[in-house]
C-alpha positions in Angstrom: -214.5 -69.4 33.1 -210.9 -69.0 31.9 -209.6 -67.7 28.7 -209.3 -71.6 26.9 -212.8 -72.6 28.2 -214.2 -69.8 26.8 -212.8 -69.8 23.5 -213.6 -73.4 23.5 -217.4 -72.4 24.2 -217.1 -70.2 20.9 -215.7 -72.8 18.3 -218.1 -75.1 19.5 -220.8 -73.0 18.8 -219.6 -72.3 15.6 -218.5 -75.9 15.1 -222.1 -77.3 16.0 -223.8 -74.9 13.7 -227.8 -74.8 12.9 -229.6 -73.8 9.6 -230.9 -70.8 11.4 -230.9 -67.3 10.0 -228.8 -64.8 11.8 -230.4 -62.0 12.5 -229.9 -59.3 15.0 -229.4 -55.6 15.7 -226.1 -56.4 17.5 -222.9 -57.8 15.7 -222.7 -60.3 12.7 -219.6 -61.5 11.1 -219.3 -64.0 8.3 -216.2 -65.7 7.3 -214.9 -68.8 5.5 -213.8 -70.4 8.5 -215.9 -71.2 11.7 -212.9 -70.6 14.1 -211.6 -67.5 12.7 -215.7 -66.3 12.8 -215.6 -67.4 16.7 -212.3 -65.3 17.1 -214.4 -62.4 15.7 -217.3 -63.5 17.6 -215.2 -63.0 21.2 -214.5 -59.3 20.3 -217.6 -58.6 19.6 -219.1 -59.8 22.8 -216.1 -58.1 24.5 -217.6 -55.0 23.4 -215.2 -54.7 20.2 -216.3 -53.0 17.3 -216.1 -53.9 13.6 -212.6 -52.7 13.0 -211.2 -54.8 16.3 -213.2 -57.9 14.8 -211.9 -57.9 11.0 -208.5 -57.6 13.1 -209.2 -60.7 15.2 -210.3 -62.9 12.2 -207.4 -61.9 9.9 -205.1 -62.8 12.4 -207.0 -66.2 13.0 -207.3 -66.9 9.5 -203.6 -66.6 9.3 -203.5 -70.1 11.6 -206.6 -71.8 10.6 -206.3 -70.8 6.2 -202.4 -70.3 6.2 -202.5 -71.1 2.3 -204.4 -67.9 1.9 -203.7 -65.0 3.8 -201.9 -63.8 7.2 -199.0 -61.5 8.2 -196.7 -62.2 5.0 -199.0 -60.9 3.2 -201.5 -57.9 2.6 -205.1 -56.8 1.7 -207.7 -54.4 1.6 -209.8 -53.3 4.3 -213.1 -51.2 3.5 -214.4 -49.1 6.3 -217.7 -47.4 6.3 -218.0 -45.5 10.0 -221.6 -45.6 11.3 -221.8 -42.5 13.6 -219.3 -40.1 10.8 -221.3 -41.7 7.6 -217.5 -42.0 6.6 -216.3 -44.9 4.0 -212.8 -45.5 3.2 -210.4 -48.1 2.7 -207.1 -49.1 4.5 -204.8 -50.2 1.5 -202.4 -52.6 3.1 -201.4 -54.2 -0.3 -197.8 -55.7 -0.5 -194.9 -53.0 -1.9 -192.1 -53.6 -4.7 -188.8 -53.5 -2.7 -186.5 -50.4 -3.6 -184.2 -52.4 -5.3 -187.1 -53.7 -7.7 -186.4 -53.7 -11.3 -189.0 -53.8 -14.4 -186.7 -56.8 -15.6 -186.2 -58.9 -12.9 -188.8 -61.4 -13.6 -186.7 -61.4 -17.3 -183.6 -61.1 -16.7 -182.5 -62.5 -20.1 -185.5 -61.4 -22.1 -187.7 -63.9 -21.4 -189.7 -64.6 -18.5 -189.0 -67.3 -16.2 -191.4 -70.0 -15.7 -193.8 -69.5 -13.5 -194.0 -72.1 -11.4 -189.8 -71.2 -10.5 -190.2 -67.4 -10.3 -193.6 -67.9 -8.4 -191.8 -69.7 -5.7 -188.5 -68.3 -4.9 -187.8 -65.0 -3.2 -187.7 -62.7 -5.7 -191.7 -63.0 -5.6 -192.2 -62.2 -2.3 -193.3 -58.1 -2.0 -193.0 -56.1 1.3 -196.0 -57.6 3.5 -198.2 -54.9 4.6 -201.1 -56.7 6.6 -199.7 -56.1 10.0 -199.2 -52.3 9.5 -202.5 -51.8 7.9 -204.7 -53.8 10.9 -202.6 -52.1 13.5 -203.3 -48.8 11.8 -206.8 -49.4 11.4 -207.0 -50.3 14.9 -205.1 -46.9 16.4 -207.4 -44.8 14.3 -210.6 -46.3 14.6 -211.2 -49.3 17.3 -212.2 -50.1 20.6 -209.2 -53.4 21.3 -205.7 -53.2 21.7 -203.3 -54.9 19.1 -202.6 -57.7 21.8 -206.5 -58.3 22.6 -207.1 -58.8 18.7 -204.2 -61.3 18.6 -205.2 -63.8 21.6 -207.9 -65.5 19.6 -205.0 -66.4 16.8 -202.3 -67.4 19.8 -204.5 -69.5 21.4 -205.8 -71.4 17.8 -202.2 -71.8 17.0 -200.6 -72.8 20.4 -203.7 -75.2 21.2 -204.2 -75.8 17.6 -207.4 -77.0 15.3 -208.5 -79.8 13.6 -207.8 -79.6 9.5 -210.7 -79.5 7.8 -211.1 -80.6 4.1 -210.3 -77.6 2.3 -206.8 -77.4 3.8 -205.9 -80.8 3.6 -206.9 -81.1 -0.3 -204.6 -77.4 -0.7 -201.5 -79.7 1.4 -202.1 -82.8 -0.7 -202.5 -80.6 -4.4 -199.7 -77.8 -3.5 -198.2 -78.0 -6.7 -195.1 -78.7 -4.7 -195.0 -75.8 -2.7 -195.4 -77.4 0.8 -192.5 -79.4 -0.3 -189.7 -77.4 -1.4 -188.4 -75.4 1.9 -187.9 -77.6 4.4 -189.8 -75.1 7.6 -193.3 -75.3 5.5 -193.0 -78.9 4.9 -192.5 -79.6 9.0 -195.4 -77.4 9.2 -197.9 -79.2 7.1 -196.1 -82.3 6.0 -194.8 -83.8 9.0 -192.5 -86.9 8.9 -192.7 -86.2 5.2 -196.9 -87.1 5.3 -199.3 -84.6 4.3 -202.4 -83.4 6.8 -205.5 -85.4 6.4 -208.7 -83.6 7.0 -209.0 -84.4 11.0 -205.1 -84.2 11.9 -205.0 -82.1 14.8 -202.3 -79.0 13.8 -200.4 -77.1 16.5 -197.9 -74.2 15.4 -195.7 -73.5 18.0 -193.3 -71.3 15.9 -196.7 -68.8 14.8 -198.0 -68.0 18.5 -194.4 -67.5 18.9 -194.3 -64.7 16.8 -198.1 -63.2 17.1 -197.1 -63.2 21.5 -193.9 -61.2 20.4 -196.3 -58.2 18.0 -198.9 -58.5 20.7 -196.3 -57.2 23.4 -194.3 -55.1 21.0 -196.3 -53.8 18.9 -195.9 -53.5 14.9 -192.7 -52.9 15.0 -191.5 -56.1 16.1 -192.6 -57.0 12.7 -191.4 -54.5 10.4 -187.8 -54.1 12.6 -185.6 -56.4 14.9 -184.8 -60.0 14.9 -188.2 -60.9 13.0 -187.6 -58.3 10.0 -184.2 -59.9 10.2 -185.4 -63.5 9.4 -187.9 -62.3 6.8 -185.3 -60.7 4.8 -182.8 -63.5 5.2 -185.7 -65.8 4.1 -186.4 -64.6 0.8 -182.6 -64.4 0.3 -182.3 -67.8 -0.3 -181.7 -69.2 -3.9 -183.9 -72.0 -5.7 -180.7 -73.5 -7.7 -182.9 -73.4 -10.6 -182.6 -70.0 -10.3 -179.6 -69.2 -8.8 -178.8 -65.3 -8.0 -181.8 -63.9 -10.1 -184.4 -65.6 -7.9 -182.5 -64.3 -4.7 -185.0 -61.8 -2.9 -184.3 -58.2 -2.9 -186.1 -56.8 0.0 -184.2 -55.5 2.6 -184.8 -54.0 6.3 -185.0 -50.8 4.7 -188.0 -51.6 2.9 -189.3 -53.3 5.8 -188.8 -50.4 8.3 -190.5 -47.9 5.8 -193.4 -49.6 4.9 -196.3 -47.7 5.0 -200.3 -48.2 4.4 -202.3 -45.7 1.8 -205.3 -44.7 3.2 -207.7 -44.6 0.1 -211.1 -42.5 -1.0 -213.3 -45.2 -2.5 -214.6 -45.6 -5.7 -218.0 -44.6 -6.2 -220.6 -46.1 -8.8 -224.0 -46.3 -9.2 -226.5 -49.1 -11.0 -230.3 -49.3 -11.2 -230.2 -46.9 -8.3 -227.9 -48.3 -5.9 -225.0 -47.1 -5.0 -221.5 -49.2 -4.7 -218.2 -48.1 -3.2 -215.6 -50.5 -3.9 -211.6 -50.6 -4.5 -209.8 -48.0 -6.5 -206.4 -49.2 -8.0 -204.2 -50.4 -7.2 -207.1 -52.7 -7.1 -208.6 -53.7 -10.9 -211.3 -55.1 -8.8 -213.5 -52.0 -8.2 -212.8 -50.4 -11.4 -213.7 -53.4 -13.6 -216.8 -54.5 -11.6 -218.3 -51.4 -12.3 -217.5 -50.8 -15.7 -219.3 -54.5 -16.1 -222.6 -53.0 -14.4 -222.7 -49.9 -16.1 -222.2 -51.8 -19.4 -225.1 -54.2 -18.0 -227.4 -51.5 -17.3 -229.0 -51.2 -21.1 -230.2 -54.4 -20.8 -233.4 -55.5 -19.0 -231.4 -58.2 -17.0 -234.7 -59.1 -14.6 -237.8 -59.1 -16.9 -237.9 -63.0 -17.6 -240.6 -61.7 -20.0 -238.3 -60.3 -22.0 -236.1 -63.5 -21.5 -233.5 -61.8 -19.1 -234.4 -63.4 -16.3 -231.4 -65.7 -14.2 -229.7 -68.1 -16.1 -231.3 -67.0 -19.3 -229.3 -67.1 -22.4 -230.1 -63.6 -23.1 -228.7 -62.5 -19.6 -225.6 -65.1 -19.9 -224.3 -64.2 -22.9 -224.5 -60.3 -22.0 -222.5 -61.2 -18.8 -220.0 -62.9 -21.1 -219.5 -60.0 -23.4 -219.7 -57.4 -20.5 -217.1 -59.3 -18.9 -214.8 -60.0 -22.2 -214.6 -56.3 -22.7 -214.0 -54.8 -19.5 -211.5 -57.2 -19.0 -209.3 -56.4 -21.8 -209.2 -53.0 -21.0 -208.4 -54.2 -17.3 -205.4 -56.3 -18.6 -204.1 -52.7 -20.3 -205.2 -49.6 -18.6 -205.5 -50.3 -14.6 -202.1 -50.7 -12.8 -201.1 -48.7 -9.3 -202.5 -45.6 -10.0 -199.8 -44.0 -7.4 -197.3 -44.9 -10.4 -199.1 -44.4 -12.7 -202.0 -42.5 -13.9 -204.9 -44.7 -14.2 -207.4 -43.1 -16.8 -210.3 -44.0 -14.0 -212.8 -40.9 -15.4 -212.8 -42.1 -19.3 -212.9 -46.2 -18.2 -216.1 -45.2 -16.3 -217.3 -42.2 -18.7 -220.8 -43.1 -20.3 -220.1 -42.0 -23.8 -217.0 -44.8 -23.5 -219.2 -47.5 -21.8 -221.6 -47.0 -24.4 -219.1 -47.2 -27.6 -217.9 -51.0 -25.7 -221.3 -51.8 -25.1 -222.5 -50.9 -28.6 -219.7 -54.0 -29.7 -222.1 -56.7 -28.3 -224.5 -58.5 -30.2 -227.5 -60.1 -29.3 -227.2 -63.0 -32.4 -223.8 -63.9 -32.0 -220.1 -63.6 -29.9 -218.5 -61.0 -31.1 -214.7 -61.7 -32.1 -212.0 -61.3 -29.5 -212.3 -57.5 -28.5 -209.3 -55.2 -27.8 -208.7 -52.7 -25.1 -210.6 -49.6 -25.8 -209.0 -45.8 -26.1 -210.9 -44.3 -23.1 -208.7 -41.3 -23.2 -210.6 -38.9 -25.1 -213.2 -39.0 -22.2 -210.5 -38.5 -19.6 -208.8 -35.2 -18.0 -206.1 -37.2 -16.3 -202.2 -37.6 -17.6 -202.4 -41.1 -18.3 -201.6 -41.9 -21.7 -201.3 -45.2 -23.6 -200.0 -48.0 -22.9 -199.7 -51.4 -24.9 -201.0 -54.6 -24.1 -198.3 -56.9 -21.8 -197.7 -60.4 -20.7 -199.4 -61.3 -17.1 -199.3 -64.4 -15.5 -201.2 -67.2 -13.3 -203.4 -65.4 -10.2 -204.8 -67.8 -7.4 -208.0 -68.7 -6.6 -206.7 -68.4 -2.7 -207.4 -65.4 -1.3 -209.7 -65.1 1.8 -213.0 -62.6 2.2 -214.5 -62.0 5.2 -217.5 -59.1 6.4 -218.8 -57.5 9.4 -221.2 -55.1 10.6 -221.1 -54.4 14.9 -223.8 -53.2 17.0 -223.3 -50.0 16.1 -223.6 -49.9 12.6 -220.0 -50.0 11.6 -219.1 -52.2 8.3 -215.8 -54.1 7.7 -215.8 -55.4 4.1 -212.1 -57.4 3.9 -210.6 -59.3 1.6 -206.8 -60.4 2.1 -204.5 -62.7 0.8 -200.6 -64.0 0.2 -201.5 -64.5 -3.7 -200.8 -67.8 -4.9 -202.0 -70.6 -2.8 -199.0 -71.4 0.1 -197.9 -67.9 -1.3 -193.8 -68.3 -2.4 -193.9 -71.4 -0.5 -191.2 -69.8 1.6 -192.3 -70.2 5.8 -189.6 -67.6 8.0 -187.5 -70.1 9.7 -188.2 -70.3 13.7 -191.6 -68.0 13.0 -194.2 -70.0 11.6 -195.7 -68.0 8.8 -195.5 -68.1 4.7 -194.4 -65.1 3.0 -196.4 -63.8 0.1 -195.5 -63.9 -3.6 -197.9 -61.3 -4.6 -195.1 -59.5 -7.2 -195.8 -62.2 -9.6 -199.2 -60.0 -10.2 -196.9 -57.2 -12.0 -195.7 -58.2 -15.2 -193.0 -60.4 -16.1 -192.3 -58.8 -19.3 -192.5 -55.1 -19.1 -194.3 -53.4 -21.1 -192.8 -49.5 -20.5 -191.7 -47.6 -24.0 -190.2 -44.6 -23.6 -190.6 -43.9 -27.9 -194.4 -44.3 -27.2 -194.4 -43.0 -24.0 -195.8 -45.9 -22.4 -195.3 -45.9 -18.3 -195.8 -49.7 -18.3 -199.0 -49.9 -16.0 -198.5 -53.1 -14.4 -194.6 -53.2 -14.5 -192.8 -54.1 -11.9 -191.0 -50.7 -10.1 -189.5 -49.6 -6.6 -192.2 -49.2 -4.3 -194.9 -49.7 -6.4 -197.9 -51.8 -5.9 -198.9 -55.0 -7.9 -202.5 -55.3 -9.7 -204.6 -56.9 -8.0 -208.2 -58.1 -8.6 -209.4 -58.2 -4.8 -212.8 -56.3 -4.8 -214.2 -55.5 -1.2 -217.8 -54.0 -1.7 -220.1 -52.0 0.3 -223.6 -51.8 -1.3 -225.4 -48.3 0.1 -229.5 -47.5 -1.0 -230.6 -43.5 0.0 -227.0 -42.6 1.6 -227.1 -45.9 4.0 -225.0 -49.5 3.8 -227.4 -52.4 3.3 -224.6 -54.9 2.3 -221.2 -55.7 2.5 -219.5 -58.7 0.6 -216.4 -59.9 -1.2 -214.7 -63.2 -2.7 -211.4 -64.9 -2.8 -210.4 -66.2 -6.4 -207.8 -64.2 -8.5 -209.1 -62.4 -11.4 -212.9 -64.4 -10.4 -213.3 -62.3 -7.9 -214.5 -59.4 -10.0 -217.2 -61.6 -11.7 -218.0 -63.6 -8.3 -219.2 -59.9 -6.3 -220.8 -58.9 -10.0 -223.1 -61.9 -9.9 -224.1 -61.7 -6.7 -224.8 -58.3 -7.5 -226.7 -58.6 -10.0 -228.6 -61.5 -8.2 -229.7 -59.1 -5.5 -230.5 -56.0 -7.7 -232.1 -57.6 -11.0 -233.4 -60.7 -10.0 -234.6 -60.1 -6.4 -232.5 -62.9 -4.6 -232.0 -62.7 -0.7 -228.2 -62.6 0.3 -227.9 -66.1 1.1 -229.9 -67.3 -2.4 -227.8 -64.9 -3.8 -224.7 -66.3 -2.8 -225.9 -69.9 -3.1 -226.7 -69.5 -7.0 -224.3 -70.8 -9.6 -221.8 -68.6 -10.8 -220.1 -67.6 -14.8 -216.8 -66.4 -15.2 -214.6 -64.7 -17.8 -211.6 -63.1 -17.4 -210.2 -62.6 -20.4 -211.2 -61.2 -24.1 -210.8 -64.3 -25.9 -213.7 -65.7 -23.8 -213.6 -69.2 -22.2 -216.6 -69.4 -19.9 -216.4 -71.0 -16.9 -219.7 -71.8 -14.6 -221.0 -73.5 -11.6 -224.1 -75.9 -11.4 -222.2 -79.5 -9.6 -223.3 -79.0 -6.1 -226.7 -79.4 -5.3 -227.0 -76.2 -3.5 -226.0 -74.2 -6.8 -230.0 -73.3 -7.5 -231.1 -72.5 -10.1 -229.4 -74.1 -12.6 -227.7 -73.2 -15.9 -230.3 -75.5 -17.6 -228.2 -77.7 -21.2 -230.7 -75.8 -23.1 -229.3 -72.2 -21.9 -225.9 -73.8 -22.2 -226.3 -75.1 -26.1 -228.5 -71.9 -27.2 -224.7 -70.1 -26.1 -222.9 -73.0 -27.8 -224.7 -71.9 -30.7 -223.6 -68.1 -30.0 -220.4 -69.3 -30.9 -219.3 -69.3 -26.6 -216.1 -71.4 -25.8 -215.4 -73.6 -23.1 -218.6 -75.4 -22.3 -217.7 -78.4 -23.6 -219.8 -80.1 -26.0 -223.3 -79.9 -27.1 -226.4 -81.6 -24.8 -223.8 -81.9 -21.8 -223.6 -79.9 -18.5 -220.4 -77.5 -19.3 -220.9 -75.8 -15.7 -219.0 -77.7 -13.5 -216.5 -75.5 -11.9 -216.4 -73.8 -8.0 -215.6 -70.1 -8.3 -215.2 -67.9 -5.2 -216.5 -67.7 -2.1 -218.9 -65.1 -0.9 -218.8 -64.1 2.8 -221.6 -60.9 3.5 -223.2 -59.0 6.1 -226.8 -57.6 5.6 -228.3 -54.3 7.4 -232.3 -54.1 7.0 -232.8 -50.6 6.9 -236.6 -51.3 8.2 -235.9 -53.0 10.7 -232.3 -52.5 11.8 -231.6 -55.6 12.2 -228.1 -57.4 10.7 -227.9 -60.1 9.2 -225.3 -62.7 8.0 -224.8 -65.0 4.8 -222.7 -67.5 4.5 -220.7 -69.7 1.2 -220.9 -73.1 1.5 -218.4 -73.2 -1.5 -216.0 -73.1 1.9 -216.5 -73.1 5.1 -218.7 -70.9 5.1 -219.9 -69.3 8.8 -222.2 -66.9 10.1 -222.3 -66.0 14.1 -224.7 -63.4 15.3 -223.6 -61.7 18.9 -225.9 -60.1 21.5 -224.1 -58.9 24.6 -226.0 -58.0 27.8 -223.8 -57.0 30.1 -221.8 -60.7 31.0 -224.4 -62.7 29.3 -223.4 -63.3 25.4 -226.0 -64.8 23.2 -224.2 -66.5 20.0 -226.0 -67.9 17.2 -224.1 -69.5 14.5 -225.1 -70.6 10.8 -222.7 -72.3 8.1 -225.5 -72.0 5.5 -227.9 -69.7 6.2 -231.5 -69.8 4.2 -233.5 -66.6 3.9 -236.4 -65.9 2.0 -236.5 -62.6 2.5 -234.8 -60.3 -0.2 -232.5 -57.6 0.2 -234.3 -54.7 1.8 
């Protein structure tokens, strides 16, 4: 069988999916995309592990989701090693360029609009995502840079068939398909937009993924590639003119490097969760939400906590309001500095916050807390700052192999189509993750403020991307992550919570509806229109938090919860049994495929939206 027919075999196993659970002691992945799970699939049946498959899906994702993540951009890679019991993350996260100022996104004072800054090349940070897989890979896998590529040269030289969730992101861009004239030949061709069913080839992309499968990283970060890249985000929006000119260079290119990263530990109702550190808020904020979360019986319906309960909603809300203002002041690139990570996380402090909510009413808009007094770091205070749009577009993916090795990834190019900016002759968008530092900055050297989240050479944005391993008695049962901006840190909390407090198997856990805040002033969002979404947010549980004095559920004796937030992909070990299993989102694309390898013989079975009865062991 040659190298097209059996890739073929793959994506139409994955294409022709059946409601089966996937369950196995071999390899699972789970991704938002079935041909980016069938590039996975084909290293693991060619005896890759879970490091060479999270390398072969990112770089498929990159052809098949291009208006979420792929080599202009970065992410994070969690890593827990089977036969070491080690877990640790490979920080690939996008770099300020040396040339970076704290002012750039205001040059004049004020801070340019969004939608210009957003999109030209002053937004576009140094990508990291090829250096960090390819270091991943030398450290840790099985596959050779080139054999994790072939999936992703072959998707983009044969190409794929546009499914709906890429066509409605070409035909509501915002205008960022349209404004360089290499990304709208791409996905706009003859000036028309792809229809879910086009059939889309990218000549230019397998180009460039053949040229760092034969030369390795460096034919990224140095060379006639590095070359384009910086002469692509050189060029000026004329809104803009000069400011909006990019300032990396093939310095900052050629000494980009990846942080390899302890990470942070937490622990709720007896499980333990390791998660992203900062430069990541994601981590940090999640668990300050659980341990907030922990005084309240959030699974005894017979205290009226059980799911969807107004008791157990409104908590949510509040937990989320304040740990979210103090996310918005206190958590920046901790590199740059000090993040007070001790005091944010300190009981006594959790307990003050907590204390704030009460149980008859919304409490009023809260303010960052003071958690210095319960941390030994340096950090000191900083002041609340202005912080812009972050996408919902991001991509999450999870494996586990047959050797027990977890990958839980998420990546992204921040906003959806990134700057909007594709390298000319290359085929891929560059990122415009520096929009996630502050536009104004908020540095005073009379208060001795160190401006957190401002931007600086070098220096990493905030982001909210929040990988997660869940371990019970020293051992990973689960790993799972979202796409979704600042949602992502509530979309891994509730399905969380769903596993731990109300007793939901992975895939009912991802399949429930969803609540959102991500900002102290409180506007809920929530989920219920799909029919999947089970159980509901009932009207009643909705108007009884009306009455609490909660915002943005529109108005009384209507369904408020009508939104789509995240998308959960997750792998499940069953420490019982050993056997892995896979859950899928159907908020996308949602796939599961489950590899047994017997010597030549591969047994795949595949799964877009898994049902399980069984909960979490």
């Amino acid at each position: 069988m040659n190298r097209l027919a059996h890739y073929t075999r793959w994506l139409v196993l994955c294409l022709l999916s059946s409601s089966v659970l996937a369950a196995s002691p071999d390899g699972v992945v789970a991704v938002s995309h079935p041909a980016a799970a069938a590039a996975g699939a084909r290293l693991l049946a060619q005896g890759g592990n879970a490091i060479d498959v999270a390398a072969a899906v990112q770089f498929a994702l990159n052809v098949v989701e291009p208006q979420s993540s792929g080599i202009g951009g970065g992410g994070f890679m969690l890593i827990h090693l089977a036969k070491t019991n080690e877990t640790f993350i490979v920080d690939s996260r996008e770099r300020a360029p040396a040339q970076a100022s704290a002012d750039m996104f205001a040059p004049d004072g004020l801070p340019m609009p969004f939608p210009l800054g957003s999109t030209s090349g002053l937004a576009v940070g140094v990508p990291g995502t090829v250096r960090g897989v390819d270091t991943a890979l030398r450290r840790w896998g099985n596959k050779k840079l080139a054999d994790t590529l072939a999936p992703a040269i072959e998707l983009a030289e044969r190409g794929f068939r546009v499914n709906r969730l890429l066509a409605a992101d070409i035909a509501n861009d915002g205008g960022r398909t349209q404004i360089h004239p290499e990304t709208a030949a791409i996905f706009r061709p003859g000036g028309v937009p792809l229809a879910e069913g086009d059939w889309l080839m990218q000549p230019d992309l397998a180009k460039t993924l053949k040229r760092i499968a034969a030369k390795g990283p460096d034919a990224f970060y140095r060379g006639q590639l590095a070359r384009a890249i910086v002469k692509a985000q050189q060029r000026t929006r004329s809104e803009l003119g000069e400011a909006g000119k990019g300032r990396m260079t093939l310095f900052d290119l050629a000494q980009y490097q990846v942080a390899i990263r302890e990470p942070l530990i937490g622990h709720y109702r007896g499980w333990t969760l390791a998660g992203m550190p900062p430069p990541s808020s994601g981590g940090l904020t999640m668990l300050q939400m659980l341990k907030m979360l922990e005084r309240f019986p959030l699974g005894d319906a017979a205290q009226g906590y059980g799911f969807g309960s107004p008791k157990t909603l409104h908590a949510m809300i509040e937990v989320m309001r304040l740990a979210f203002a103090d996310r918005v002041v206190w958590i920046g690139d901790d590199d740059a500095a000090t993040v007070p990570q001790q005091g944010l996380l300190h009981p006594d402090y959790l307990a003050m916050r907590a204390a704030l909510i009460q149980a008859d009413r919304r409490m009023e808009t809260p303010q960052a807390g003071d958690p210095l007094p319960w941390d030994s770091s340096t950090a000191v205070r900083p002041k609340p700052s202005r912080t812009l749009q972050e996408s919902p577009h991001t991509t999450h993916f999870s494996i586990v192999d047959r050797w027990g090795n977890v990958v839980s990834y998420t990546s992204t190019i921040e906003f959806t189509w990134g700057s909007g900016i594709t390298v000319p002759g290359y085929g891929f968008l560059l990122n415009n993750e520096l929009t996630d530092f502050n536009f104004l900055p908020s540095a005073d050297a009379a208060t001795g403020n160190p401006g957190a989240n401002d931007v600086e050479p070098h220096k990493r944005p905030r982001s909210s991307m929040a990988p997660m391993l869940l371990f019970k008695d020293g051992k990973p049962v689960a790993a799972y992550g979202s796409p979704g901006g600042a949602t992502i840190i509530n979309s891994v909390l509730n399905v969380t919570l769903n596993l731990i407090d109300h007793g939901m198997s992975m895939q009912q856990a991802i399949d429930a509806p969803r609540l959102s805040v991500t900002h102290a002033a409180g506007k809920v969002s929530c989920e219920g229109g799909q029919d999947f979404m089970q159980p509901r947010f009932g009207i009643a549980a909705q108007d009884t938090l009306r009455v609490l004095g909660h915002v943005g559920l529109g108005e009384a004796g209507t369904d408020g919860c009508q939104e789509t937030i995240g998308s959960v992909q997750a792998v499940v070990v069953d420490l019982a049994t050993g056997e892995h299993r896979g859950a899928a989102d159907p908020r996308r694309e949602g796939t599961v495929i489950r590899v047994k390898s017997r010597g030549a013989k591969i047994d795949a079975t595949t799964s877009i939206h898994l049902q399980s009865k069984q909960s979490i062991p």
